[in-house]
C-alpha positions, 0 to 999 in steps of 0.5 A: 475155322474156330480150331485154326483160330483157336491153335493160332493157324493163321494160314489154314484160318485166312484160307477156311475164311476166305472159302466162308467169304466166297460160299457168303457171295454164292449165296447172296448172288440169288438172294437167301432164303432161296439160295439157302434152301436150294442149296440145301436141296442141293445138298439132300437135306431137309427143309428147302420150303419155301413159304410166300412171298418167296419164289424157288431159284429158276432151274439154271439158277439151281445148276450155276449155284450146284456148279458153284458150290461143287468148285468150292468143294461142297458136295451133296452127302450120301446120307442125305442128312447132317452126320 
């Protein structure tokens, strides 16, 4: 989104921030930090604790928020961590 800005892409940066406006309402739908950390669970990374008073995303919330980030695109990696 930055290099669209950047270079003076007005369409590819309306379209990069239009996918970062969604992916935002995903994850405020279950509330973060727990739709953060299940969606880094989601992805295969590190870090999906979550510490009291918080409680995990219940199991159909975890598949609805994998099926939603999965139609915006976003995949878990094979490596299981950030390239």
């Amino acid at each position: 989104m930055t290099d669209a800005f950047e270079t003076g892409d007005e369409a590819a940066f309306r379209a990069r921030f239009r996918r970062l406006a969604r992916l935002n309402h995903v994850l405020a739908r279950y509330m973060t930090p727990r739709s953060v950390k299940a969606a880094l669970a989601y992805l295969g990374r590190r870090g999906t604790t979550l510490r009291r008073p918080y409680l995990a995303l219940a199991p159909d919330e975890q598949a609805a928020l994998a099926r939603e980030l999965a139609a915006l695109g976003i995949a878990p990696t094979t490596t299981g961590e950030p390239e």
